[in-house]
N, C-alpha and C positions, 0 to 999 in steps of 0.2 A: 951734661948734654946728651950721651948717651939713654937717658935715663928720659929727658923731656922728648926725644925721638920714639921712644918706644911707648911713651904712652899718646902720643901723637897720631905714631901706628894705631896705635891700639881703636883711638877712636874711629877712624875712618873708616875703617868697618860699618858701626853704626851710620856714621851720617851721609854714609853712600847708598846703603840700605833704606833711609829714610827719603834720598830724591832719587831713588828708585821708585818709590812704593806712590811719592807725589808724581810722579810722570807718569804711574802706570793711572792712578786715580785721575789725570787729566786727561790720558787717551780713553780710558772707559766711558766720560765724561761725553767727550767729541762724538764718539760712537753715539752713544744714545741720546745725543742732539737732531743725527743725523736720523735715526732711527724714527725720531718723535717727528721729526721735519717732513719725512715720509709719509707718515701714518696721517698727518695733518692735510698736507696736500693731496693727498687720494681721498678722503674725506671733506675737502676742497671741491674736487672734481665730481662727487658726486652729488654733492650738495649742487652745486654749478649746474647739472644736468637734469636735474628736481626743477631749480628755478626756472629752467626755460620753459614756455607760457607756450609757444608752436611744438604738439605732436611729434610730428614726425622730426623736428629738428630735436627734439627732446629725446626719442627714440633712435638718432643717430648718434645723439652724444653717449649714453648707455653702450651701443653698438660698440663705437671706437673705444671706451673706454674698458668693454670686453677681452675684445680682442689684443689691446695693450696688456692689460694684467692676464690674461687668459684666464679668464671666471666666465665657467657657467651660469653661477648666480646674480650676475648682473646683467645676463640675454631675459631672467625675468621678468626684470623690472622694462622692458622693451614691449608697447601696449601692440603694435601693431603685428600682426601672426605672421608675416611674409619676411618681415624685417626679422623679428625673432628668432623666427625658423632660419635664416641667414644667418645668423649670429651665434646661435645653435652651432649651425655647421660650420664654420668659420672656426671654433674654440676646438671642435673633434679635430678638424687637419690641423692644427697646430701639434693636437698634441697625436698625431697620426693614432686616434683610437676609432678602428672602424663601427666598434660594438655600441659608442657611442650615436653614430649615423642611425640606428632601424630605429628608435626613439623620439627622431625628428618629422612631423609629418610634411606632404606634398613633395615637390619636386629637387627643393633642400637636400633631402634625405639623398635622391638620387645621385646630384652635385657633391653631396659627400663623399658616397662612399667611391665615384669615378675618381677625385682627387686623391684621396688616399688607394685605392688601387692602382695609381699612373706610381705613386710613391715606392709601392712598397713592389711595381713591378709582376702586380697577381691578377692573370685574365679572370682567374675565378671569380673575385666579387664583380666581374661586369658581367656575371650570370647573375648577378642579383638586383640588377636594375630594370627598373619597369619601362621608364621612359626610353624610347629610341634615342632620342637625340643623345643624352647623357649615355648611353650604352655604347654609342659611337663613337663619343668621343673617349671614352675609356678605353675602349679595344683598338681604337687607331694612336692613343697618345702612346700607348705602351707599344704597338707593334711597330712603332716608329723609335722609343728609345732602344728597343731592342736588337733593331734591323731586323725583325722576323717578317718577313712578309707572307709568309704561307697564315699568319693569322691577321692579312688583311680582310680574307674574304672572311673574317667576321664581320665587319665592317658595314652595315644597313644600305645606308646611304649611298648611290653607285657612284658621284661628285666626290664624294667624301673618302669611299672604298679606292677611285682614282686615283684622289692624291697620296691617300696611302702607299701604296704602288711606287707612285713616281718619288718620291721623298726617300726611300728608301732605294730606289733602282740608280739614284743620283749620290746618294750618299756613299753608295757603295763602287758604285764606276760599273754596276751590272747590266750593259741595256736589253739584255734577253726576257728582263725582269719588266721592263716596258711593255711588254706585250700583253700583260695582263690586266691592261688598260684600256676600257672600253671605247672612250673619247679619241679618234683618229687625230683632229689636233694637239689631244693632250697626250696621245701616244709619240706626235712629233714631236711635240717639246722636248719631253722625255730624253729620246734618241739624241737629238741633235745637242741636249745641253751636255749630255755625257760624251759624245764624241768632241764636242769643242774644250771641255774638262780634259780630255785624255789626248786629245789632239791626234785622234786614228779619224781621220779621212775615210776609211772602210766603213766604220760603221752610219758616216752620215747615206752611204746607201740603203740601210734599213728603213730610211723614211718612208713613209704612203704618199708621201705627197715627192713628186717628181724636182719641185722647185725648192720644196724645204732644203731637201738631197743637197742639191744643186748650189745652192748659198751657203751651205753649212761647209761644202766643201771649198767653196770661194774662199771663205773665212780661214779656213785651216791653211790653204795652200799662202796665205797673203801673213798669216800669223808664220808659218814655217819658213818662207821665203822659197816653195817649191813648188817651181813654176810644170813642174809635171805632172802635178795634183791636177792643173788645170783641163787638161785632158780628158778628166775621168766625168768632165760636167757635161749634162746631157744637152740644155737650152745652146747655142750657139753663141746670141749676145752675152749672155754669164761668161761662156769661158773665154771669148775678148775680151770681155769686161776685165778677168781673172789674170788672162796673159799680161795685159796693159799694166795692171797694177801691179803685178808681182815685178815686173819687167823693172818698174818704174823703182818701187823699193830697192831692189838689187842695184840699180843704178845710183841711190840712195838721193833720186829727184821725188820722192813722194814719202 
């Protein structure tokens, strides 16, 4: 008995070893099923993209199928220059390579390199764009993730330099930072959305406009339940208005 044990042992070594070696031969197998299954259907999809008969639908399939793999070599095969050029720069911001962008001609190139400078955080390359428009929107998308607002006034566009300003004088609860807002009602907004944000009553009298003032503090004293706010309103019907309603909440009829 002893003896048909040990040679019993003995084998299972081997034929453990054997439906190891068959399970490792079936997962290698699976592997490169999956492999081939791959390589077939992207070979699929470009064939697919050959076959379409409409240009530009054929040059969008190219496109997205770009952009999915991330191949430059297939914005090649894309006939029209505008779309290409698209496709171009669509494969650099992916793979955040600026050096790729100066390469691409037209307006592309400009849209590149903005994107990947909002990315990587660097005003430097929106000294290298030509276009205003994209140069704007580069030095405003960054001076806005950064809260920097002393590099709004890079900024072209005075619309655009605006909301620079106010996007970051809102995000930060700064309304001093409002004032370097050329537009009087977008300088109100400003103001008033930050004090109703912070619920200081004081600074709704920063506003240019008397009546902004005036309902901004409506709003806070009726949000506070502090009917002494109402006091501080200049129009006489506001702060009836203000009394009544505060009155009314406190009473808890409104």
């Amino acid at each position: 008995m002893a003896e048909m044990q040990k040679q019993s042992s003995g084998n299972f070594g081997p034929i453990r070893a054997l439906k190891r070696f068959k399970a490792s031969g079936a997962f290698l197998l699976f592997i490169s099923l999956i492999i081939l299954a791959f390589i077939l259907a992207s070979c699929s999809k470009q064939a697919k993209c050959e076959s379409i008969s409409q240009p530009a639908d054929r040059d969008d399939c190219f496109f997205e199928q770009a952009k999915q793999k991330g191949d430059l070599g297939i914005c090649d095969k894309v006939q029209m220059n505008k779309t290409r050029e698209s496709c171009l720069a669509e494969i650099a911001i992916q793979r955040k390579d600026i050096s790729l962008c100066s390469g691409i001609p037209g307006m592309a190139k400009d849209y590149c390199i903005a994107k990947i400078a909002f990315f990587e955080g660097n005003f430097s390359h929106c000294n290298t764009i030509s276009t205003a428009y994209w140069a704007d929107v580069c030095n405003k998308g960054i001076a806005i993730s950064k809260n920097d607002s002393t590099s709004c006034v890079k900024v072209g566009h005075l619309g655009d330099r605006d909301s620079c300003y106010r996007t970051i004088a809102q995000a930060t609860g700064q309304w001093r930072m409002c004032r370097f807002i050329s537009n009087e009602s977008s300088y109100d907004a400003c103001v008033r959305r930050i004090a109703l944000n912070t619920l200081n009553a004081s600074v709704c009298g920063e506003t240019k406009s008397v009546f902004e003032g005036d309902t901004c503090i409506l709003t806070i004293a009726k949000r506070t339940k502090d009917i002494e706010l109402c006091s501080e309103i200049s129009f006489f019907q506001l702060k009836t208005i203000c009394k009544d309603d505060v009155t009314k909440i406190l009473n808890g009829t409104k």
